[in-house]
N, C-alpha and C positions, 0 to 999 in steps of 0.2 A: 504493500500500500504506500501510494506517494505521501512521507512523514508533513509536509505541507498541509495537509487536508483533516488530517486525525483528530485536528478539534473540534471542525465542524463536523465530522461523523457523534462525537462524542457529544456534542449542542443539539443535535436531531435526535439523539438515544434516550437525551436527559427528558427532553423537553415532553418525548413520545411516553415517558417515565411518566410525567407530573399528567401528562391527559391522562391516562390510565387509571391514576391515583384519584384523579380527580372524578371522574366516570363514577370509580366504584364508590370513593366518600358518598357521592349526591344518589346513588343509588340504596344504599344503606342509609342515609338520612332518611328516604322517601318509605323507605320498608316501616323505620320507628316512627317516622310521623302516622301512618296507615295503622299500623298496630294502637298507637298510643289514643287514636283517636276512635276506634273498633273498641277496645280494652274500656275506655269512660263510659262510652256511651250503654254499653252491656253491665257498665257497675252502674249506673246511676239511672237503669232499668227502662232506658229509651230507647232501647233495641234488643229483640233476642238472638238466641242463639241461629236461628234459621235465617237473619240480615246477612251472614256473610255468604252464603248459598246464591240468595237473592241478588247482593251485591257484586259476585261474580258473572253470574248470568247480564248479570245489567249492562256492568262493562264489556264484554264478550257482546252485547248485540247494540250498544250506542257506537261503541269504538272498537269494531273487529280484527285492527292491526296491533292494537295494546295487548302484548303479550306477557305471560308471567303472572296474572292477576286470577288463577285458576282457585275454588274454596278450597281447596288445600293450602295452599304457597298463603291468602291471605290469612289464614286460622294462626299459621308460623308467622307470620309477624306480629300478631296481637302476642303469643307466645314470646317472642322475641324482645317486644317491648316487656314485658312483664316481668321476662327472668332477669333485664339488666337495670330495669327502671328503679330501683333501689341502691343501686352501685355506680353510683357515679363515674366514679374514676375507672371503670371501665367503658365507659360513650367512648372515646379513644379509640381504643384499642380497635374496638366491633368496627369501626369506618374504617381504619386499614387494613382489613384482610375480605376475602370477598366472601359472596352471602354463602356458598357450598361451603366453605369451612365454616362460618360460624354456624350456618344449620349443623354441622357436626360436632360443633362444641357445646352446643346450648344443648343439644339431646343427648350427648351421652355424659354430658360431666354432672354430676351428682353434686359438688360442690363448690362456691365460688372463688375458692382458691383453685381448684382444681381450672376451673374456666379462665383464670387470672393468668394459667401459666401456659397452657395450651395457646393465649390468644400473641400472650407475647413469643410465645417458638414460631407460630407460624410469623409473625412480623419478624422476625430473628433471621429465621432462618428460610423463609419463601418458602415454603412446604407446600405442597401440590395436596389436591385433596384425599390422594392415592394414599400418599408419606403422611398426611394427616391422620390419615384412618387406622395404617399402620402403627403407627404410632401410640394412639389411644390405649389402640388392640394388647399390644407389648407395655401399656402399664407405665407409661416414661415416666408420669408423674409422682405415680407410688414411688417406682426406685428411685427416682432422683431423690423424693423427700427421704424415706425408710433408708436407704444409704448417704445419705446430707452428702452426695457425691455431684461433683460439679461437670456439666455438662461436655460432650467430647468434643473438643475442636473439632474433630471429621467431618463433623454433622455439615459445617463450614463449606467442606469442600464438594458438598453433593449437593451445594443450594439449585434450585430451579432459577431460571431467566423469570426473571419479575412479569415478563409479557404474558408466560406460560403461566403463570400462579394465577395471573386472574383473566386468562381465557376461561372467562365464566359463560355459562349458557344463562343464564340472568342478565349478564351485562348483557349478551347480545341482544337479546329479548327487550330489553331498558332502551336501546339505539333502534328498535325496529331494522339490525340486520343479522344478515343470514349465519347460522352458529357454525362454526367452522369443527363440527365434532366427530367428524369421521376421525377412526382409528390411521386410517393411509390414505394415500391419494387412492392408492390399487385397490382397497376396500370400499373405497365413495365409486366408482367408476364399476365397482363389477356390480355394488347393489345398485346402479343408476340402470345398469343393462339389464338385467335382471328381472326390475319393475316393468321394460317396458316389455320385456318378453314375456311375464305373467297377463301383462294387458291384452298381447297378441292371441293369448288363447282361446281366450273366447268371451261374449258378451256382460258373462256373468259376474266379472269381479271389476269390481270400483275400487278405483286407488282412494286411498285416504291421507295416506302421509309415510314420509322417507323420517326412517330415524326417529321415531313416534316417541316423544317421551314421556312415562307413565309416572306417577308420585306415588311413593309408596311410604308412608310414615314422612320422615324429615331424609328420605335419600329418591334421588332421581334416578331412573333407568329408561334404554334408549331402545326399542325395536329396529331393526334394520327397515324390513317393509312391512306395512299394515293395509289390506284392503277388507273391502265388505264384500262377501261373494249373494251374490242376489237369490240365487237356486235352493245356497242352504240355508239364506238368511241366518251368518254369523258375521265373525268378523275372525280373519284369516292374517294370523302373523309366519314372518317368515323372517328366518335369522341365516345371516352366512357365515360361515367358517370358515378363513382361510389357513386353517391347519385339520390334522387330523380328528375323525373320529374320536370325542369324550364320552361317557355318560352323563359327565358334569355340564356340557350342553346341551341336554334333553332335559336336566332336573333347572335349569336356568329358564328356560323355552317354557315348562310346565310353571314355573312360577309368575313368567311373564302372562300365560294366558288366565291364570288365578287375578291375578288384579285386574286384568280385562275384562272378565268377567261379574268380578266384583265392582268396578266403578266406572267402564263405557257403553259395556253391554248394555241395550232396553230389555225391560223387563218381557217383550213379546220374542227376542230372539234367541236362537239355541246358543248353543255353549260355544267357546271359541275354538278353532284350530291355531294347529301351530307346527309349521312346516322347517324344519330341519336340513341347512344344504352346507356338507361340509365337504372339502375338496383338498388333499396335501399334495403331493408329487406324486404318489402311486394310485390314486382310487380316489372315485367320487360316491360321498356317500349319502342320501336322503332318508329322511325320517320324519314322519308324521304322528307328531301328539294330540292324542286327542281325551277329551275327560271322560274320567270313570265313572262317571254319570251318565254316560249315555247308554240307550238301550244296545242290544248287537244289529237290531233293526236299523237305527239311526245310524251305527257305526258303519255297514254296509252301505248306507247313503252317502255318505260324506267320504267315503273311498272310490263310489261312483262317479262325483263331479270332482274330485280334485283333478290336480294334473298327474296321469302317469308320471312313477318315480323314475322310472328307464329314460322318458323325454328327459325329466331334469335332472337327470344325471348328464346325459349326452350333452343338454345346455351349458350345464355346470363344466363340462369338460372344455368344451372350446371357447365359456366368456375367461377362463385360467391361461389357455391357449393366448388367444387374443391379446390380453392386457397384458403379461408376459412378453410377447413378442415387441408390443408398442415402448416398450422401457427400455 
C-alpha cells in the first residue's frame, strides 16, 4: 500500500467506526424508549397485555417496510426496559453492544453483576454473538469470580472486526436494508437457484421468503427457503447443506417446523413440512420431515405432491456443479 494514503484509509475506517456506533446507540435508545413507554402504560392499567399483539399488527399494516417490530421482539423491549431501568449505570453499556447480545445477556444472566460483566466483555472484547453465547455456556463469569483470576490476554487476540460484531439483523431491519446473513456467497447463490427451481415445479407452491427468520424465546433463527404449497395447504420449509449428511440436521429442521407450526401456521392449515437437501463431495442426500401427528393417510399425501427426492437430488447435484465451476 502506497505509505502516503494510510491515513486517509485509517479516517474512512474510523469514521465508518463512529456510523456504526452511532446506528446501533439510536437503535437501542428507540428499543428502551418503546419498552419504557409499553412497561407504564401496562402498570398504570391503560393498556393490556393483548396492546402489544395489536400494536404489532398495526405497525405491520400502516407501515409494511418497518421491520423488527414483530409481538415478540416488542414484549423484549418492554423486558429490556424493565430488567435495566433500575441500574443506571448500566444505560451505557446496553447502547454499545448490539440488540443480539444484549437479548443474550438480559435472558440468561440471573444477576446484575452477572449482566454488568458480560456487557463490559463484549465492549472489551467485540464478541460476536456466537463467542457470546459461548461464553455464557463455559461459565466465564462464575470462574473469573470463584477463581478472582484475571482475565487472559488471548481473548485480545481473537477480537472480531467491530463491522462484524454489529452486523446485526436488527440494525438492518432499523435502515430498511437488505440483511446480508447468508453463511457464503456459495450458500446465498445455491438457495437463490434452488427457490426458483422449486417454483419451476409446479403451480402449487408460493414463495414466501429467502432466509425466513423465526423468534423463538429471546434467540432468532433463519430458514433457508419457506413456501406455502396450495395442494396440501401447509407451509413447506427447506434447509441446504453444504456438507454432509447429520442427524443433527433433521433434529434442527424438526425444530424449525415446531415453531412454525406453533406461531405462523393458521389454525385451518395442516402441519408443516420440512425438506432436507444436503450435498458434500461424494453424495447428494434428501430428506423429508414430517410430524408425528399426522395420520399414514395424510403422510401418503404429502409424499404424493412433494417433489420426487431423485429430481432433487439430481438438482442438488448440478446447482454444487455449477456454482463450483463459476468460483
Amino acid at each position: 500500500m502506497d505509505n502516503r494514503f494510510t491515513d486517509i484509509i485509517q479516517l474512512i475506517k474510523q469514521s465508518r467506526t463512529n456510523a456504526i456506533k452511532a446506528v446501533n446507540a439510536e437503535l437501542i435508545n428507540l428499543y428502551w424508549n418503546i419498552g419504557e413507554y409499553i412497561s407504564k402504560k401496562i402498570e398504570q392499567s391503560e393498556w393490556g397485555d393483548s396492546v402489544v399483539t395489536e400494536l404489532a399488527n398495526f405497525i405491520q399494516s400502516q407501515e409494511p417496510e418497518i421491520k423488527g417490530f414483530s409481538d415478540k421482539n416488542i414484549w423484549r423491549m418492554k423486558q429490556f426496559y424493565e430488567t435495566y431501568k433500575d441500574f443506571p449505570k448500566l444505560s451505557p453499556l446496553v447502547r454499545e453492544i448490539s440488540w443480539t447480545n444484549n437479548l443474550l445477556i438480559f435472558s440468561r444472566c440471573k444477576i446484575v453483576e452477572e449482566m454488568e460483566f458480560y456487557l463490559k466483555m463484549v465492549k472489551q472484547e467485540n464478541y460476536s454473538k456466537r463467542e457470546l453465547d459461548r461464553q455464557i455456556s463455559a461459565s466465564l463469569f462464575e470462574r473469573t469470580v470463584i477463581g478472582n483470576s484475571k482475565l487472559s490476554t488471548a481473548l485480545r487476540e481473537t477480537n472480531h472486526d467491530l463491522t462484524s460484531t454489529f452486523k446485526d439483523s436488527y440494525v438492518f431491519e432499523f435502515l430498511n436494508l437488505p440483511d446480508p446473513h447468508s453463511e457464503s456467497d456459495l450458500q446465498r447463490g445455491l438457495i437463490r437457484q434452488m427457490k426458483n427451481f422449486i417454483l419451476e415445479l409446479g403451480k402449487d407452491f408460493l414463495f414466501i421468503g429467502e432466509e425466513y427468520k423465526l423468534q423463538v424465546g429471546n434467540s432468532d433463527f433463519f430458514i433457508d427457503l419457506l413456501f406455502y404449497h396450495r395442494g396440501l395447504q401447509c407451509l413447506v420449509a427447506f434447509e441446504l447443506k453444504a456438507d454432509k449428511f447429520k442427524p443433527d440436521h433433521l433434529g434442527q429442521l424438526n425444530f424449525y417446523l415446531e415453531a412454525l407450526d406453533r406461531n405462523v401456521k393458521k389454525p385451518n392449515e395442516n402441519p408443516s413440512i420440512g425438506v432436507l437437501l444436503c450435498k458434500d463431495k461424494d453424495s447428494e442426500v434428501v430428506e423429508y420431515a414430517l410430524s408425528r401427528s399426522l395420520s399414514p393417510t395424510m403422510v401418503s399425501e404429502y409424499k404424493t405432491q412433494l417433489p420426487d427426492k431423485k429430481l432433487l437430488q439430481q438438482k442438488l447435484h448440478e446447482l454444487f456443479d455449477n456454482e463450483t465451476d463459476n468460483k
